[in-house]
VOTI-335998 format. One record per residue (C-alpha): residue number from 1; x, y, z. Coordinates in steps of 0.5 Angstrom, whole numbers, padded with zeros to 4 digits, always signed. Layout:
// residues N
+-----+-------+-------+-------+
!   i !  east ! north !    up !
+-----+-------+-------+-------+
! NUM !     X !     Y !     Z !
...
+-----+-------+-------+-------+
***
This chain:
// residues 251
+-----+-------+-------+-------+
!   i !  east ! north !    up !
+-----+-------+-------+-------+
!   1 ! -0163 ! +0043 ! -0272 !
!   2 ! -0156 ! +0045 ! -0274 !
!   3 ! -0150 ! +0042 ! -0270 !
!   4 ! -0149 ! +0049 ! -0267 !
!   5 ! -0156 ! +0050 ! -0264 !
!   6 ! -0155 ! +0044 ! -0261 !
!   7 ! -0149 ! +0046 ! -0257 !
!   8 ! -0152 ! +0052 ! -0255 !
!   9 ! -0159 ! +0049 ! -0253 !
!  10 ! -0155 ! +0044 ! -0249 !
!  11 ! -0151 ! +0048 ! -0245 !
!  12 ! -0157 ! +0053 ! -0244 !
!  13 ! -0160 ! +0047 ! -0241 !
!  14 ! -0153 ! +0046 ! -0237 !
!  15 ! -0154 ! +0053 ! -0234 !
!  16 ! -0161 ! +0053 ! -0232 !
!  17 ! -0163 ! +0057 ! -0238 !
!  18 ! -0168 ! +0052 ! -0241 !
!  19 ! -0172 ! +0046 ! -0238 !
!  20 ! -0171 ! +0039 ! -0240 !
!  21 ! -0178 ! +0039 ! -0244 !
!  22 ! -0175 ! +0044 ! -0249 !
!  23 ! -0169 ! +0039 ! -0250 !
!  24 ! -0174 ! +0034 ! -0252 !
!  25 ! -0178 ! +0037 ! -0256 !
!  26 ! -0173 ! +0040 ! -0260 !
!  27 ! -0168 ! +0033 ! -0260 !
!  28 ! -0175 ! +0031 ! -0262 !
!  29 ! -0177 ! +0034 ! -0267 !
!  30 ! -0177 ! +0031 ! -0275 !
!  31 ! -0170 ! +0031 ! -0277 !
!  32 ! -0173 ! +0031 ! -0284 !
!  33 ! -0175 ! +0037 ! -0289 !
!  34 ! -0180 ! +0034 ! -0294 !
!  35 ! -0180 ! +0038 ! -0301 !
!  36 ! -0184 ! +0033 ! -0305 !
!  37 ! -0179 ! +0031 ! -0309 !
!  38 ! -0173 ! +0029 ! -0304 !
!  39 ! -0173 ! +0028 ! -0296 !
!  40 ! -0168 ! +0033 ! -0294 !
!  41 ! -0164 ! +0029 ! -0287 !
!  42 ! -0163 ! +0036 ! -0284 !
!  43 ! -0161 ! +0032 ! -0277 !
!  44 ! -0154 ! +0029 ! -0281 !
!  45 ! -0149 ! +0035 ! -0279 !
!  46 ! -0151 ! +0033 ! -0272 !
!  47 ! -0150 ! +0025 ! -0273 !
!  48 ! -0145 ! +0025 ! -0277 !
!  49 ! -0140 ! +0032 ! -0276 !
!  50 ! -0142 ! +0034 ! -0283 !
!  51 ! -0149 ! +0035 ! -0287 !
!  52 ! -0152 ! +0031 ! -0292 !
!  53 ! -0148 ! +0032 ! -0299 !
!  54 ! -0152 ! +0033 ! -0305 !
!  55 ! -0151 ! +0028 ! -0311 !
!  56 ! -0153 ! +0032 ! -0317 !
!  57 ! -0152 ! +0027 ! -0322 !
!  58 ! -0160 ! +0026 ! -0324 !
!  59 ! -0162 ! +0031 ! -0321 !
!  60 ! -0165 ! +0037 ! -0325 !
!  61 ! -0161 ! +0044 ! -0324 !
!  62 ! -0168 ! +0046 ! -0320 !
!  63 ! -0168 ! +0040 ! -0316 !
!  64 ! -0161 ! +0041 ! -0314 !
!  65 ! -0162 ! +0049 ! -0312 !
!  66 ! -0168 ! +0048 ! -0308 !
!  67 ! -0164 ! +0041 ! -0303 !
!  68 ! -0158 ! +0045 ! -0304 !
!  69 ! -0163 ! +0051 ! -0300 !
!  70 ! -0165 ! +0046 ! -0295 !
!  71 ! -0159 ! +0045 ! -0293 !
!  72 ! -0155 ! +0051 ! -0292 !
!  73 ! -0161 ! +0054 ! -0289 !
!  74 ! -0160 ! +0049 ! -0283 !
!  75 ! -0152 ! +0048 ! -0283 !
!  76 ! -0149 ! +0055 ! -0287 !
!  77 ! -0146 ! +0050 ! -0292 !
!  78 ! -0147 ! +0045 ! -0297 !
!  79 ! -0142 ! +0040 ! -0302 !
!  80 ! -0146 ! +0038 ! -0309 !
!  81 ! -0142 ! +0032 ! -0313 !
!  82 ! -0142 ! +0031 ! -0320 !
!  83 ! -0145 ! +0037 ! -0323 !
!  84 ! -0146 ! +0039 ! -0330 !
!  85 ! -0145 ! +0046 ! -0332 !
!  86 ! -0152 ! +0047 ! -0332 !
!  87 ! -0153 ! +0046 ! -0325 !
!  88 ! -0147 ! +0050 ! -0323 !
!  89 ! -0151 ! +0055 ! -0326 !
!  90 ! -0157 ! +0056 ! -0323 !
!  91 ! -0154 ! +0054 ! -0317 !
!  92 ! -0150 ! +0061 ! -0317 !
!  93 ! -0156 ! +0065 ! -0319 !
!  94 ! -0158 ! +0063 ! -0312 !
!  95 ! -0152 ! +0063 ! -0308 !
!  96 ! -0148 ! +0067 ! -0312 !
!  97 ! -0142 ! +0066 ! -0306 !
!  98 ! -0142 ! +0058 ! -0308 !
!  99 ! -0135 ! +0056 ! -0312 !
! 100 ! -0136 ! +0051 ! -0318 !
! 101 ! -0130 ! +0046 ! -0318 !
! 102 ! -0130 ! +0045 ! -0325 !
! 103 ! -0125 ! +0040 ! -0326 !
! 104 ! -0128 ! +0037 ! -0319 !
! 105 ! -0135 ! +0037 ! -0322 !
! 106 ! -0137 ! +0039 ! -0315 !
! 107 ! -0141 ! +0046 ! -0312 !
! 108 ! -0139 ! +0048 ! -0305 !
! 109 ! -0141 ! +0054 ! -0301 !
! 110 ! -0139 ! +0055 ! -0294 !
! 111 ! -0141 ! +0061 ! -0289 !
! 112 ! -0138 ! +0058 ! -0283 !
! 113 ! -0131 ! +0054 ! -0285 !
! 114 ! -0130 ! +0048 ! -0280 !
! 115 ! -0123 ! +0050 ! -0277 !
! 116 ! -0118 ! +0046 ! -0281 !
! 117 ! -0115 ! +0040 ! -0277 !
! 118 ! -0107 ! +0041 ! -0276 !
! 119 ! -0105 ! +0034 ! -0280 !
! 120 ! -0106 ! +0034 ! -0288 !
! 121 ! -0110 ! +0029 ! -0291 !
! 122 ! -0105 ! +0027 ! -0299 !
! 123 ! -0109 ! +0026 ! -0305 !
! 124 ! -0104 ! +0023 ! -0309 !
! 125 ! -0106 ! +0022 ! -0317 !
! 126 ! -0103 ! +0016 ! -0322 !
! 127 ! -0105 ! +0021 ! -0328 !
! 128 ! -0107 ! +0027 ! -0331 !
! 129 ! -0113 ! +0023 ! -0334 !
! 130 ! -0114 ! +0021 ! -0327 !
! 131 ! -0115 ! +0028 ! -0325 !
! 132 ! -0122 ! +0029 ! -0324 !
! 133 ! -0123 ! +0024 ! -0319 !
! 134 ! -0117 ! +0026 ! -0316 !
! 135 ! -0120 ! +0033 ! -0315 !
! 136 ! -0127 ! +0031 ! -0313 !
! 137 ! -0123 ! +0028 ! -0307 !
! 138 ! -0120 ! +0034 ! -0305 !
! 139 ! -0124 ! +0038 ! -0304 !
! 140 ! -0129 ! +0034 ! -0301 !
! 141 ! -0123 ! +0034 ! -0296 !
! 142 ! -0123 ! +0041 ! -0296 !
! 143 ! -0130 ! +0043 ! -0294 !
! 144 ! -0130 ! +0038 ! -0289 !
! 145 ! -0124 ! +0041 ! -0285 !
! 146 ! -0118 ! +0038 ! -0288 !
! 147 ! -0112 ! +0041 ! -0290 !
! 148 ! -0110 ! +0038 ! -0297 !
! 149 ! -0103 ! +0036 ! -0300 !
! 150 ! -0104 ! +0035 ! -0308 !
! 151 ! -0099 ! +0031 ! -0311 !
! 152 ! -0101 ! +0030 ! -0319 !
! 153 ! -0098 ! +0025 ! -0324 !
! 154 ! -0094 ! +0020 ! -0321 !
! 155 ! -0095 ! +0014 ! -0323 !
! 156 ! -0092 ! +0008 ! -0325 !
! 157 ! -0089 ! +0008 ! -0331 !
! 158 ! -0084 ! +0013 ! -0328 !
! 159 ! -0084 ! +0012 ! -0321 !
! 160 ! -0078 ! +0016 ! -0320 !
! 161 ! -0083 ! +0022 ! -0320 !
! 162 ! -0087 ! +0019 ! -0313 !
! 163 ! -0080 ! +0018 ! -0309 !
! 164 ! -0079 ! +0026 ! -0310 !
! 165 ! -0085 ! +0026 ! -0305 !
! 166 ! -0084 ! +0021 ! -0300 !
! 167 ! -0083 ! +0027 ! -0295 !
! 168 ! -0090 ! +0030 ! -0297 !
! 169 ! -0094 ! +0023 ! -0296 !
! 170 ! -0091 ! +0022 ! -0289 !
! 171 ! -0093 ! +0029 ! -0286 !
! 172 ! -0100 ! +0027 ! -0288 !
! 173 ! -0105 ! +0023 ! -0283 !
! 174 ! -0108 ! +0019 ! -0289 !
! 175 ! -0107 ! +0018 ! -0296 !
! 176 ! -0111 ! +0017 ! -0301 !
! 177 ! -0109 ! +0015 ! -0309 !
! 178 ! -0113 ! +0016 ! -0314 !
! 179 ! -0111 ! +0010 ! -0320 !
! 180 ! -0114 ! +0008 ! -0327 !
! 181 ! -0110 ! +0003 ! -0333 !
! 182 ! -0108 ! -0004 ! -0328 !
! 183 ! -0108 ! +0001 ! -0322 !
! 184 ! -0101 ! -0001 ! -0319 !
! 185 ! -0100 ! +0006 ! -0315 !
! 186 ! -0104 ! +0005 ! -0308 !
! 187 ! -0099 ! -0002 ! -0308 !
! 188 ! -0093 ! +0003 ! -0308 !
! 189 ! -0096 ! +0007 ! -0304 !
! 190 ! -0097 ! +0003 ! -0298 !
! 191 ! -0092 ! -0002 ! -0298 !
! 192 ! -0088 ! +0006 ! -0297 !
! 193 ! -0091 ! +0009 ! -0291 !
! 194 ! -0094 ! +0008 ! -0284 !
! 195 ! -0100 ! +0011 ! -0285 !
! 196 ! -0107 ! +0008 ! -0287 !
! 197 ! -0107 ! +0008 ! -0295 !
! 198 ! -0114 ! +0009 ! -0299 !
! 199 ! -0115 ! +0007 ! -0306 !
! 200 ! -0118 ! +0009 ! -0311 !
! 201 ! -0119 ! +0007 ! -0317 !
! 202 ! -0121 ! +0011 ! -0324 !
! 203 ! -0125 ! +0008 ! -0329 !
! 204 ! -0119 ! +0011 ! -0334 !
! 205 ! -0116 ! +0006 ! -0339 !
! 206 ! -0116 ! +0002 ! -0345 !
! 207 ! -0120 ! -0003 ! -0347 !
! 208 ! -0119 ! -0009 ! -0342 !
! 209 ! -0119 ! -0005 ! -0336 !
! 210 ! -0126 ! -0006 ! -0337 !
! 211 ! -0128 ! +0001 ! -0335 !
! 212 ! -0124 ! +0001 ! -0328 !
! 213 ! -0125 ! -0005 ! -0326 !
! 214 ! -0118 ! -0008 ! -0328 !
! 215 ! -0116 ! -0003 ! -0324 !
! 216 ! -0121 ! -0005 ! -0318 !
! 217 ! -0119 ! -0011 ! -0318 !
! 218 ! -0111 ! -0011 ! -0318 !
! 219 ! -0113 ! -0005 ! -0311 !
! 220 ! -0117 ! -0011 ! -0308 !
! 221 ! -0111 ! -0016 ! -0309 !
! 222 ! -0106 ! -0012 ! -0307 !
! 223 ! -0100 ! -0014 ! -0303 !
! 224 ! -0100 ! -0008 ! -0299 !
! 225 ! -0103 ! -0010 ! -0292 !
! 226 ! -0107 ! -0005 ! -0290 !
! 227 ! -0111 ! -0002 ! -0296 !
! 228 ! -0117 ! -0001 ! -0297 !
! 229 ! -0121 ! +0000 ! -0303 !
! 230 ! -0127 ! +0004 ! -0305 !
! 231 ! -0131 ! +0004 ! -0312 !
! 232 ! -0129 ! +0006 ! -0319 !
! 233 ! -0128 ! +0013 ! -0319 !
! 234 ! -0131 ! +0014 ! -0312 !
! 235 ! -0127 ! +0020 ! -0309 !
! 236 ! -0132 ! +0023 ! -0305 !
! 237 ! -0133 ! +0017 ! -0301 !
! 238 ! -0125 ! +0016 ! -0300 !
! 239 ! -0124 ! +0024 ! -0297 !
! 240 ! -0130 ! +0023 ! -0293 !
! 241 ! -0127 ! +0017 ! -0290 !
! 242 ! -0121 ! +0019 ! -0290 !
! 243 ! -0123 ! +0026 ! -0286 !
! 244 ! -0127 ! +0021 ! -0281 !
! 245 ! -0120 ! +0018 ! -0280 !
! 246 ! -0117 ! +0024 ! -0279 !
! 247 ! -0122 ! +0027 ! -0274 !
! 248 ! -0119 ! +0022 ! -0270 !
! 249 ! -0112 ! +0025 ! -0270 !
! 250 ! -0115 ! +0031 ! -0268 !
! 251 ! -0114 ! +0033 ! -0260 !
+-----+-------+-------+-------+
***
């Protein structure tokens, strides 16, 4: 059952139109679609404002299509992170609507776009290097119904360029920023606004940042109260909690 359908049963079932034993089964009936290979959480749109996201990474392309169609069938929409061309391919053969986000590494396909909350959402970038996890945020935000302001390549070693945008990052209800080498960004950020600042860290940067996790542990240790701090590269988790704290704003 998708979000909408349940709306619709329940406010049936508010104007007599269908009995209580209708809404039961239909709240009862197993929120998983079982392909063999995956067990689809058809129910999550429901729970969680938004349907199960497809990790595509490890999956084959045939995989990825056929979960894919699972979801869209019951949410008319679906993002798929960390695509390789080869997927992207066979999932436009099948949906021939679906965007493939290139420098994202991510797939969407949306028939039924989320009307867009009024406050934006920053996604703020340290280096173009640290670009695609930068994007992967950006437009995980985007299909969730957030509108987005990018600001690309402002990081530290010219932190002039940030101050340009302070109006920008004061206008958005949360800021994400994506960071690699020693990850100092997100600190500056934070100690400049009011708003709640997410860290990102990216595995960018030479040999002793140990693939991000000089830039992990810097986020972790910031003096910059009320970071918080997501994995290495990890900019889908930083959007979907970011677009969960700006539902909250939304009247």
């Amino acid at each position: 059952m998708t979000t909408t359908e349940a709306i619709k049963l329940l406010e049936a079932f508010r104007a007599g139109k269908a009995t209580r034993d209708t809404v039961l089964q239909a709240f009862q009936a197993a929120p998983v679609a079982d392909l063999g290979f995956a067990k689809v959480d058809t129910h999550r749109g429901l729970r969680r404002g938004f349907p199960e996201v497809i990790f595509g990474a490890g999956k084959t392309p045939d995989q990825v299509v056929k979960i894919g169609a699972k979801v869209i069938e019951h949410e008319k929409r679906v993002l798929v992170t960390r695509v390789t061309p080869e997927h992207a391919r066979a999932f436009r053969r099948k949906f021939p609507k679906a965007v493939h986000h290139v420098l994202a590494r991510c797939l969407t396909f949306d028939l039924r776009p989320l009307p867009k909350r009024p406050r934006p959402i920053a996604v703020v970038c340290a280096g173009t290097s640290d670009l695609p996890v930068a994007e992967e945020a950006a437009v995980t935000a985007e299909i969730m119904g957030n509108r987005v302001e990018r600001v690309a390549d402002v990081g530290v070693a010219g932190v002039h360029r940030l101050f340009e945008k302070l109006e920008t990052l004061q206008r958005a209800n949360v800021i994400l920023v994506v960071a690699g080498m020693e990850g100092a960004l997100p600190s500056v950020v934070a100690g400049l606004v009011s708003k709640p600042v997410i860290a990102v860290p990216t595995s960018i940067g030479y040999g002793a940042s140990f693939g991000g996790l000089a830039a992990l542990l810097g986020m972790l240790n910031s003096c910059a109260s009320g970071m918080t701090v997501v994995n290495i590269d990890n900019g889908f988790g930083a959007a979907y909690a970011a677009s969960q704290m700006n539902a909250l704003a939304d009247p």
